[in-house]
N, C-alpha and C positions, 0 to 999 in steps of 0.2 A: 704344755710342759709335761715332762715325765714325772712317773707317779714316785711319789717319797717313801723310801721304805722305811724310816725307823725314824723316832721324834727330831724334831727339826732345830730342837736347842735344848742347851742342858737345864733349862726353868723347867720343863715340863716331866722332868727327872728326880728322883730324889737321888741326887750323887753331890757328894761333898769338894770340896776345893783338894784335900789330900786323895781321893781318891782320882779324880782328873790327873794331877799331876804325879801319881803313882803309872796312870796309863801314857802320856805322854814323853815319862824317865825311860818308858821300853825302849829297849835299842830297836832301832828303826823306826819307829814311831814320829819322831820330827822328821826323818827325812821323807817318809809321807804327804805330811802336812805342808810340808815346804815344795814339794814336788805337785802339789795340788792349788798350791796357794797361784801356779804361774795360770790354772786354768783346770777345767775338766779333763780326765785323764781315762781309759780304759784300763783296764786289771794287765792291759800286756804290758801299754807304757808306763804305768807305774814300776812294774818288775825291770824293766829297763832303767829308767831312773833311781829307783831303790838299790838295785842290788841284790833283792830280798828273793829267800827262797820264797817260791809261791805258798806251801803251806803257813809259812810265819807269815808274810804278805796279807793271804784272805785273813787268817785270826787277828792280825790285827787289824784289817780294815772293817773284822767283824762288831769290832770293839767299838773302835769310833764311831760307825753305824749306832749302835747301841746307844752310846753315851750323847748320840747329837750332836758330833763334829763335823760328819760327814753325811755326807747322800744319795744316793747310787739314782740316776737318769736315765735312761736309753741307754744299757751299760756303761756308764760314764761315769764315774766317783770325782764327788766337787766338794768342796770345802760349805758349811755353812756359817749363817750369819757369826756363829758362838765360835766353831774353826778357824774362821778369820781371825774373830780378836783374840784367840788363844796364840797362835802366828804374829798375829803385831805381839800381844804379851811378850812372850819367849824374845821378839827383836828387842822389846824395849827394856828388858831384862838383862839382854847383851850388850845393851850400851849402857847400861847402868855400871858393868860389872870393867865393862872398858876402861869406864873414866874412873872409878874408882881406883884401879891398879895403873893406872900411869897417865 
Protein backbone atom coordinates (compact mmCIF):
# COMPACT_ATOMS: atom_id res chain seq x y z
CA UNK A 1 0.00 0.00 0.00
CA UNK A 2 1.07 3.64 -0.73
CA UNK A 3 2.66 5.64 1.94
CA UNK A 4 -0.05 8.15 4.00
CA UNK A 5 0.80 11.38 3.91
CA UNK A 6 -0.96 13.31 6.69
CA UNK A 7 -2.92 11.68 9.80
CA UNK A 8 -5.42 9.02 8.80
CA UNK A 9 -8.61 10.39 10.93
CA UNK A 10 -9.66 13.40 12.64
CA UNK A 11 -9.00 11.58 16.49
CA UNK A 12 -5.55 11.95 15.99
CA UNK A 13 -6.09 15.89 15.64
CA UNK A 14 -7.16 18.30 17.76
CA UNK A 15 -9.76 20.01 15.42
CA UNK A 16 -13.35 20.58 16.60
CA UNK A 17 -16.76 19.50 15.13
CA UNK A 18 -17.23 23.65 13.91
CA UNK A 19 -14.06 23.59 12.59
CA UNK A 20 -14.54 20.47 10.18
CA UNK A 21 -17.72 21.75 9.20
CA UNK A 22 -16.26 25.32 8.54
CA UNK A 23 -13.81 23.37 5.99
CA UNK A 24 -16.45 21.12 4.39
CA UNK A 25 -19.12 24.65 3.92
CA UNK A 26 -16.02 25.75 1.33
CA UNK A 27 -17.49 25.72 -1.93
CA UNK A 28 -16.25 22.89 -3.62
CA UNK A 29 -15.27 21.12 -0.85
CA UNK A 30 -18.35 18.51 -0.97
CA UNK A 31 -17.90 18.10 -4.45
CA UNK A 32 -14.57 16.63 -3.68
CA UNK A 33 -15.57 14.44 -1.25
CA UNK A 34 -18.32 13.19 -3.17
CA UNK A 35 -16.25 12.88 -6.40
CA UNK A 36 -13.78 10.58 -4.19
CA UNK A 37 -16.41 8.82 -2.34
CA UNK A 38 -17.14 6.88 -6.16
CA UNK A 39 -13.20 5.58 -5.60
CA UNK A 40 -9.50 6.91 -5.82
CA UNK A 41 -9.11 9.63 -7.91
CA UNK A 42 -5.84 11.54 -9.53
CA UNK A 43 -5.50 15.43 -9.14
CA UNK A 44 -6.42 15.59 -13.11
CA UNK A 45 -9.65 13.59 -12.63
CA UNK A 46 -10.81 15.27 -9.73
CA UNK A 47 -10.42 18.77 -11.64
CA UNK A 48 -12.52 17.08 -14.31
CA UNK A 49 -15.10 16.20 -12.02
CA UNK A 50 -14.87 19.38 -9.71
CA UNK A 51 -14.64 21.87 -11.98
CA UNK A 52 -12.26 23.40 -9.78
CA UNK A 53 -9.45 25.76 -10.58
CA UNK A 54 -6.48 23.71 -9.79
CA UNK A 55 -4.93 26.21 -7.46
CA UNK A 56 -8.50 26.19 -5.24
CA UNK A 57 -8.51 22.25 -6.01
CA UNK A 58 -4.73 21.55 -4.43
CA UNK A 59 -5.57 24.02 -1.23
CA UNK A 60 -8.32 22.38 -0.58
CA UNK A 61 -7.20 18.99 -1.04
CA UNK A 62 -4.42 20.49 1.18
CA UNK A 63 -6.78 20.84 3.84
CA UNK A 64 -8.52 17.68 3.85
CA UNK A 65 -4.91 16.10 3.82
CA UNK A 66 -4.49 17.96 6.99
CA UNK A 67 -7.52 17.56 8.76
CA UNK A 68 -7.62 13.42 7.96
CA UNK A 69 -10.39 13.21 5.46
CA UNK A 70 -8.27 12.39 2.83
CA UNK A 71 -5.16 10.53 1.60
CA UNK A 72 -2.92 10.76 -1.15
CA UNK A 73 -1.61 6.89 -2.57
CA UNK A 74 0.39 6.37 -5.72
CA UNK A 75 -0.87 9.82 -6.64
CA UNK A 76 -4.33 8.85 -6.04
CA UNK A 77 -6.44 11.03 -3.32
CA UNK A 78 -9.12 8.46 -1.59
CA UNK A 79 -11.29 9.26 0.92
CA UNK A 80 -10.54 7.96 4.63
CA UNK A 81 -12.19 6.06 7.16
CA UNK A 82 -13.54 9.69 9.06
CA UNK A 83 -14.27 11.04 4.85
CA UNK A 84 -16.41 8.36 4.49
CA UNK A 85 -18.55 9.03 7.44
CA UNK A 86 -18.38 12.69 6.87
CA UNK A 87 -20.03 11.81 3.23
CA UNK A 88 -22.68 9.40 4.73
CA UNK A 89 -23.07 12.43 7.50
CA UNK A 90 -23.84 15.21 4.86
CA UNK A 91 -26.31 12.28 2.88
CA UNK A 92 -27.85 11.56 6.01
CA UNK A 93 -28.36 15.21 6.71
CA UNK A 94 -29.96 15.50 3.39
CA UNK A 95 -32.57 13.21 4.13
CA UNK A 96 -33.31 14.56 7.23
CA UNK A 97 -33.66 17.99 5.70
CA UNK A 98 -35.97 16.29 2.78
CA UNK A 99 -38.44 14.81 5.00
CA UNK A 100 -38.72 17.39 7.06
CA UNK A 101 -39.87 20.09 4.20
CA UNK A 102 -42.30 17.91 2.56
Amino acid sequence: MGEVIEAENMEELDISVKEVLKIIGRKGVSDILYSLSDGPKKFSQLMFDTKLNPSILDRHLKVLLKVGLVIKEDKHYKLTESGTKVVETIDDLLELFKKSLG
